[in-house]
Every structure is written in structure tokens, then in C-alpha cells.
Backbone bond lengths (Angstrom), bond angles and torsions (degrees), N, CA, C in turn:
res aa  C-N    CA-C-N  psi(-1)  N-CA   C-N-CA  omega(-1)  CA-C   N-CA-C  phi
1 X - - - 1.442 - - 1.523 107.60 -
2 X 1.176 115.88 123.57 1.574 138.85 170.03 1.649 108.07 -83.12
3 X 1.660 122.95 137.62 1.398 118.17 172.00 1.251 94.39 -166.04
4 X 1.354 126.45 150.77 1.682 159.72 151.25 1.266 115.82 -80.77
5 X 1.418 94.18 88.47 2.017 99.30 152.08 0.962 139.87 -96.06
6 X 1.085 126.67 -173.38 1.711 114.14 -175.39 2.219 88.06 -134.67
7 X 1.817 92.42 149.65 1.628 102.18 173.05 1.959 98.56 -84.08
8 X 0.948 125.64 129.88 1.706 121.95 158.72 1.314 112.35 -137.27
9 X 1.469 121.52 115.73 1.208 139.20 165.16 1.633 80.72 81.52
10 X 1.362 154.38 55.82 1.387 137.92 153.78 1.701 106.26 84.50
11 X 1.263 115.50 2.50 1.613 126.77 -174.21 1.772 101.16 -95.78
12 X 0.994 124.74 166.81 1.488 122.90 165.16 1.881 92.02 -138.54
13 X 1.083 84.91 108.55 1.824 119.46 159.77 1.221 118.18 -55.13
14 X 1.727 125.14 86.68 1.714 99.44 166.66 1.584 100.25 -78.73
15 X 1.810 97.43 -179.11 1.029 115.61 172.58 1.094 139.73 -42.92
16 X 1.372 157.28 137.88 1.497 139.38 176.26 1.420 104.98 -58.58
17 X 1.906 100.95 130.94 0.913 106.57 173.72 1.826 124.26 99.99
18 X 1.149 80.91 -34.36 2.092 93.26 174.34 1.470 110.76 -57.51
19 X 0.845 129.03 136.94 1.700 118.89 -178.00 1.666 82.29 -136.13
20 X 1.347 96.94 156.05 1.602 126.33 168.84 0.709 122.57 -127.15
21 X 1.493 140.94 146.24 1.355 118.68 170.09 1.726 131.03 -76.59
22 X 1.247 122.68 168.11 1.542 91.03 170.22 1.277 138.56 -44.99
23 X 1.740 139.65 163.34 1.019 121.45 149.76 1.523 112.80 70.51
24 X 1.678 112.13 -9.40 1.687 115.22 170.55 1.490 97.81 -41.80
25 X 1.635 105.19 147.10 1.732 100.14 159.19 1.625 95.05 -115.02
26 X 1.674 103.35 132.26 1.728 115.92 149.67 0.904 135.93 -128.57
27 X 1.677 112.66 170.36 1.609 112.78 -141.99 1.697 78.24 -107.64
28 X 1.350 85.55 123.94 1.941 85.99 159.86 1.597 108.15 -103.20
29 X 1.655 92.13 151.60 1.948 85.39 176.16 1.960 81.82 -146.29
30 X 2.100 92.39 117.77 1.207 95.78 -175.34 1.714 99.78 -79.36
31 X 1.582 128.84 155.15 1.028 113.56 -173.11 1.631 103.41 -86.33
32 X 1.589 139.62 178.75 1.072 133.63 175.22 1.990 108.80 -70.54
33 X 0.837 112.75 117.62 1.555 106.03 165.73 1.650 124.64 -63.77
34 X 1.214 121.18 -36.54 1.553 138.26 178.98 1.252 114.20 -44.92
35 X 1.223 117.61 139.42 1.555 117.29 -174.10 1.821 96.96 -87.12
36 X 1.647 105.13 102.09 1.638 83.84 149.31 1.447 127.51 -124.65
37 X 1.332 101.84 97.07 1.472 128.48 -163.08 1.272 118.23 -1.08
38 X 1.588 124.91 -171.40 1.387 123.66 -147.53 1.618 102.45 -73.00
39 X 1.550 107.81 175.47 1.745 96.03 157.61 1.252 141.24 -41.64
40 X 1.661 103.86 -42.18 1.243 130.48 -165.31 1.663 97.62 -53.85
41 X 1.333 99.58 -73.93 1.963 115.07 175.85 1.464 117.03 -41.07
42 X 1.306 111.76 -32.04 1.530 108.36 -162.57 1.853 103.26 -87.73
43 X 1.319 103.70 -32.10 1.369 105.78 159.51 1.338 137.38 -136.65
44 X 1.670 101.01 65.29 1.288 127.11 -175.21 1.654 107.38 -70.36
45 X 0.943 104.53 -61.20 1.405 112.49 149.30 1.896 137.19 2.20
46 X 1.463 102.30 -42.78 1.278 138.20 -166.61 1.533 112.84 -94.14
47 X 1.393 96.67 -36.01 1.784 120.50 -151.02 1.317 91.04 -59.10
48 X 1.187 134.26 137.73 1.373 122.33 143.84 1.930 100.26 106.34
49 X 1.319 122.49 -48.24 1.492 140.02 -179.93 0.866 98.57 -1.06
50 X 1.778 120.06 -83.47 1.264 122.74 -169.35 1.672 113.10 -93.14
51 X 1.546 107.36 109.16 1.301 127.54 172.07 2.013 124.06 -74.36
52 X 1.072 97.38 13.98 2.097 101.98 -156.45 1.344 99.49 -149.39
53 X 1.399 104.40 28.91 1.868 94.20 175.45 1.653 92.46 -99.37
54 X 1.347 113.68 178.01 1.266 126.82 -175.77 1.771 109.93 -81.47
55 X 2.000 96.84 155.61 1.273 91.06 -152.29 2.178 97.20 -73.04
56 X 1.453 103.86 -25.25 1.605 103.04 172.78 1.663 134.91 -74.84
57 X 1.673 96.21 2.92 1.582 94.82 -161.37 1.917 114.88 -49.82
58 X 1.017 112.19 -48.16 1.762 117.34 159.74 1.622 96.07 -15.80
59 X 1.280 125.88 -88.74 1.106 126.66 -141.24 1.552 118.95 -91.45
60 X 1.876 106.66 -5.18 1.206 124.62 165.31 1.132 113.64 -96.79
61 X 0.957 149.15 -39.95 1.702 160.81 -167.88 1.465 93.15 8.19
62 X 1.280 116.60 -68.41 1.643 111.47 -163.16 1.706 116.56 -43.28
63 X 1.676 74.94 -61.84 1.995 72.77 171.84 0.880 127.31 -80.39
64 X 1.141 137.02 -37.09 1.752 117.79 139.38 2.139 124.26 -6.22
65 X 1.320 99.47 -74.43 1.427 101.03 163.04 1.122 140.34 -106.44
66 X 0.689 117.38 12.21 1.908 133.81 163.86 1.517 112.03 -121.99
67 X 1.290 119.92 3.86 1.632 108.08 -166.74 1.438 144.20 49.57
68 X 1.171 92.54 19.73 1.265 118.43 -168.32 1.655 107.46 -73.47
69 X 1.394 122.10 115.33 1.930 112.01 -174.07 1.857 113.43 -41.47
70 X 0.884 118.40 153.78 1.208 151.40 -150.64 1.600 73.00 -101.02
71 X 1.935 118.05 130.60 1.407 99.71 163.53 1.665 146.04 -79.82
């Protein structure tokens, strides 16, 4: 089970209505707050790499990797 709480006053808020049982243990995973910028920036790096792929792969992908006929 997946859920969104909120921290208030140092408390973590489940949802209305969520019940747990006692003594449940959960895994919190705080997300990163830090801006690390768009996709584009984070793997700018990447852009461009492969120069020799085909001019349809977008719209072939499948058959490309699955072999799947081209429609």
C-alpha cells in the first residue's frame, strides 16, 4: 500500500480515513527537496550521443526491440 501524508507541527498526517493497525512499522522515503533541474540539464550530457540510429525509431520502437513488423 502506497499513501501521501503531510508533516504538521513535527506529526505526519495520514490520509483521512487510513487506519493502521497498532505498532504497524512504515517505511518513509522523504522525497529530495533540491532543485536538480529539468531532464533536459540533468542529461545534457547524453543529448545527441547516439548520432546513427534510424530516422523512424520514435515511431518504430517496438520493432526495433521486439521485432515486431513495422506497420
Amino acid at each position: 500500500m502506497n499513501c501521501v501524508g503531510k508533516v504538521e507541527n513535527g506529526v505526519i498526517r495520514l490520509p483521512a480515513g487510513l487506519r493502521l493497525p497498532e505498532g504497524a512499522e512504515v517505511l518513509l522515503i522523504v522525497p529530495d527537496s533540491e532543485d536538480r533541474g529539468s531532464f533536459a540539464d540533468r542529461y545534457k550530457d547524453y543529448i545527441g550521443a547516439a548520432d546513427d540510429l534510424p530516422n523512424d525509431l520514435a515511431e518504430n520502437l517496438d520493432g526495433y526491440v521486439h521485432g515486431r513488423p513495422k506497420p
